[in-house]
C-alpha positions, 0 to 999 in steps of 0.5 A: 848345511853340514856345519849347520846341523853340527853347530846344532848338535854342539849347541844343544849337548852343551845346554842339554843339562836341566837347571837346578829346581827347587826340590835340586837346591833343597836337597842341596841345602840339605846335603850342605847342612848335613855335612856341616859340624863346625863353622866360623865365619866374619858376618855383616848384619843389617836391620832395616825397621819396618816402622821407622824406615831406618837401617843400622848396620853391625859386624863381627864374628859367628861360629856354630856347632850342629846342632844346638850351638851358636855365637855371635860376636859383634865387633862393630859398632859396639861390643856384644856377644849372642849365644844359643846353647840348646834352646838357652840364649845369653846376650851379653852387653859389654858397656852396659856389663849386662848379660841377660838370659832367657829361652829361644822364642822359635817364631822369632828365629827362623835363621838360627833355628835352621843353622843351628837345629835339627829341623829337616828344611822339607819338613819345617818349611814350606821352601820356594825358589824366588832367585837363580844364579842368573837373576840373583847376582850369582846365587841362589835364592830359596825362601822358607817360611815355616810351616803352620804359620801364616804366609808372609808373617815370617820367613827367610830368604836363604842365598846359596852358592852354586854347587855346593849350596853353602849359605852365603847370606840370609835374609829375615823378614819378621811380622813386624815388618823389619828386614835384618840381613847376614852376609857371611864371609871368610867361612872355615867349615868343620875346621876346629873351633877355639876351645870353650867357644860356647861357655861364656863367663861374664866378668865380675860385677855383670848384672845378670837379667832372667828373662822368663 
């Protein structure tokens, strides 16, 4: 009986501390996303379109500044550069040798506007825990949709590391029904980036596009 009751206090000392909730791994995404100046990291994007059904998968290489700097580099299958720089976006087309320019549409970038802005996570988005470590294959799961909008129409789906609530992965479901996802990986974080990352110079002979 004695070994008994001692099994059950082990067992309930071991499993005393409460799991994370939501307003845990808000807070913890937060902190993480505070702290982050610098990143670069490989990445794996794939578009599932909601019309069509079909999926179209791409890679390559991504690297940010808070606030207000990302580049995208695809690698694979074809060559293109993504940049946003404040609220400017240059795409680059490397074998159309096209570079267009325009302005960020923020309905339509839930995922760089909460890398790369300044938006408080709890002030934009309305944030719900959908996965744990557990149930999500090692992660956790936290949907943001913004706030205003109607539920639903846009979000994204974050997946966070354990402890340190670094974004592994996204997931953005847009109104028109198409699911794009991002694995990161090989990340370096407030490491330094290479010198002009975020100043790109088309080569001679680019048409440039003017997107209102």
């Amino acid at each position: 009986m004695r070994s008994l009751f001692f099994a059950v206090l082990l067992a309930a000392a071991s499993g005393g501390a409460p799991a994370p909730d939501r307003n845990h791994v808000v807070a913890g995404l937060q902190a993480w996303l505070d702290g982050t100046t610098r990143l670069e990291a490989t990445f794996r994007q794939s578009l599932i379109s909601g019309a069509l059904g079909t999926t179209t998968a791409e890679s390559g290489r991504m690297y940010l500044e808070r606030p207000g700097h990302l580049r995208w580099d695809y690698l694979d299958p074809e060559r293109k550069s993504a940049l946003l720089v404040g609220d400017r976006t240059e795409l680059y087309l490397e074998e159309d040798r096209q570079l267009i320019r325009g302005r960020l549409d923020p309905g339509g970038a839930l995922f760089p506007r909460l890398l790369a802005g300044r938006d408080r996570v709890e002030q934009a988005f309305d944030a719900r825990l959908v996965g744990t470590p557990e149930s999500s294959g090692g992660t956790f799961k936290l949907r943001l949709v913004p706030r205003g909008e109607a539920e639903g129409l846009s979000a994204v789906t974050l997946m966070l590391r354990p402890g340190t609530y670094a974004i592994e992965g996204a997931e953005i479901l847009d109104e028109t029904g198409n699911r794009t996802t991002y694995k990161l990986g090989s990340v370096r974080r407030n490491g330094r980036l290479p010198d002009g990352i975020f100043a790109f110079e088309p080569p001679p002979g680019t048409e440039i596009v003017d997107q209102p």
